[in-house]
N, C-alpha and C positions, 0 to 999 in steps of 0.2 A: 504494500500500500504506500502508496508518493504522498507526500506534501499537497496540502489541498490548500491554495492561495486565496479558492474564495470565502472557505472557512473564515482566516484568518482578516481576509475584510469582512466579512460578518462581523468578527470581535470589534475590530475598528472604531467600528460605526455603532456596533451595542455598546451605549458610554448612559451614563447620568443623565435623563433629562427632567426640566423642572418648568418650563413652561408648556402647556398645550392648546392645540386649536380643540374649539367645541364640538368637535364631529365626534356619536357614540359610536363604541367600539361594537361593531357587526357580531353577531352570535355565530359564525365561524370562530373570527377570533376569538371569542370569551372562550368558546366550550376547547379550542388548542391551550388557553393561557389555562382554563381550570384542570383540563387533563395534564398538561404539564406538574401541576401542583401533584396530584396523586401521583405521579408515575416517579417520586423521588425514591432514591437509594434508602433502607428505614435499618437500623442493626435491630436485631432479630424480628426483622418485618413488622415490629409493632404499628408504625404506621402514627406515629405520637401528635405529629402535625395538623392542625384542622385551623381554618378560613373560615373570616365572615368579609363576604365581598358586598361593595357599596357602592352601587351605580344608579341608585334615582337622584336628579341633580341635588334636589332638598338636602340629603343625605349627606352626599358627598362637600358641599357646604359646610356643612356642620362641621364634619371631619377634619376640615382643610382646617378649620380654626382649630384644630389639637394637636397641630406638626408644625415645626421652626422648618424652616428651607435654608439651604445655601449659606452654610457657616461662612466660608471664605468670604463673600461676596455682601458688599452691603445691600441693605434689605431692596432697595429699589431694584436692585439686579437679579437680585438671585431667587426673592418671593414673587410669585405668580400673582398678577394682579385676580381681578374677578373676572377677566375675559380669558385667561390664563391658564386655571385652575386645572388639575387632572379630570378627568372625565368618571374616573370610576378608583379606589382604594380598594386593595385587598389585607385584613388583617391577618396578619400569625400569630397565631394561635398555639402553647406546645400544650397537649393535654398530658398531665401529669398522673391521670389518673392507669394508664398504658405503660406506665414507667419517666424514666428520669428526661429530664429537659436535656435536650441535645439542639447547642449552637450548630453543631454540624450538621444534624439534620433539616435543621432551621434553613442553612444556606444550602444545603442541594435543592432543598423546596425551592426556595425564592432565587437561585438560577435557574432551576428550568422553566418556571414562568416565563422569567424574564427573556431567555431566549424564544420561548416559543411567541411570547409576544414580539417581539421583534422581528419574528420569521415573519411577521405578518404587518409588519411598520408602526406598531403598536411600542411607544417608548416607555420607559420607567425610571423608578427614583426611588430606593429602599431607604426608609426613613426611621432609625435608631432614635433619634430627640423626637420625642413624642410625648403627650401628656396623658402618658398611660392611664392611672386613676379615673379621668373624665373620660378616656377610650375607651375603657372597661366598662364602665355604666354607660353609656350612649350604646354602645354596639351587644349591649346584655353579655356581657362574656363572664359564664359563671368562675367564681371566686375561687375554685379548687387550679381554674386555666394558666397558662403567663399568656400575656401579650407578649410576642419576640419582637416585631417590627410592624411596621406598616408599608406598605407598595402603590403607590402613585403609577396611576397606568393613563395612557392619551398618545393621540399623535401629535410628536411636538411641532412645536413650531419655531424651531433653529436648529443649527448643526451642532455636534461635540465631538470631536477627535482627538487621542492622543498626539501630545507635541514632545517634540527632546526636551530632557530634562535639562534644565538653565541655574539648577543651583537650589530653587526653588518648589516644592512640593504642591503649593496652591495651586488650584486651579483658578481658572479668570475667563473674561471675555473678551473676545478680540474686538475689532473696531465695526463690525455685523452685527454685532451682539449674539454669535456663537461662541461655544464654551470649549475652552481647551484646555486638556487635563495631561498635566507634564507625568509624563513615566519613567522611573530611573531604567540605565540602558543593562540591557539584558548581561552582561557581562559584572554587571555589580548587583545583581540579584542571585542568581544562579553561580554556586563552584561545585566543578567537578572533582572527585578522591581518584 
């Protein structure tokens, strides 16, 4: 098996996004982003993972006022105005009641969303600063649950591509107002024994 280059611009162009146009995402894509979610890797297949996804726009409103956007970036840049907004949240959810919280299983769920959304030009933005407590009561998520993260889904509306690293870790906006996300270069992440 070769090197598949378009793989690799797939990764590319799957970056961070945080603004979107208002167009809802088609029930093709939902039922690829929801299948994605179950078909994650689970150790001993418990399956601990469980979503509550949030696509009536009321809702998702709601929602968007209990997630910070765009540390780096001041708030004009980096927060979606109300034309902006994602189109649809999905929570993570770990049930604990299946066994123990697994970070790890958390992120194989929420990349294969995120790529199958994207198979489909469907963007995203995984959201750790969150104001769990008032997530957990809005989205009824019983008390035995964690909240892991939240997932921001829409089609956005700008570009983000990784750029050379310049010294600097932040990401920023260029003068389009697309987002570029510096990567340190492969030879100072990766040694070989």
């Amino acid at each position: 098996m070769g090197f598949d280059n378009d793989l690799i611009r797939f990764l590319e162009t799957k970056r961070t996004y945080r603004k979107f146009k208002q167009d809802p995402i088609p029930g093709d894509a939902l039922r690829a982003i929801l299948t994605a979610g179950q078909l994650y890797s689970s150790g001993g297949n418990r399956q601990g993972i469980k979503y509550v996804v949030v696509n009536k726009p009321e809702d998702v409103m709601v929602v968007n006022n209990f997630v910070k956007w765009a540390a780096y970036l001041p708030p004009e840049q980096g927060t979606p105005g109300p034309s902006e907004i994602p189109v649809m949240f999905i929570a993570v959810v770990q049930d604990t009641s299946v066994g123990p919280a697994s970070d790890t299983e958390a992120g194989l769920a929420i990349g294969n969303m995120q790529f199958a959304a994207w198979a489909c030009g469907v963007g995203s933005c995984i959201m750790g600063a969150i104001d769990r407590p008032k997530l957990m009561s809005y989205l009824k998520i019983p008390e035995d649950m964690l909240l892991h993260s939240m997932i921001a889904f829409g089609y956005p509306l700008k570009e983000a591509r990784p750029v050379e690293f310049n010294g600097d870790l932040k990401y920023y906006l260029d003068d389009g107002g697309n987002t570029c996300v510096p990567k340190r270069p492969i030879d100072e992440i990766y040694r070989f024994l």
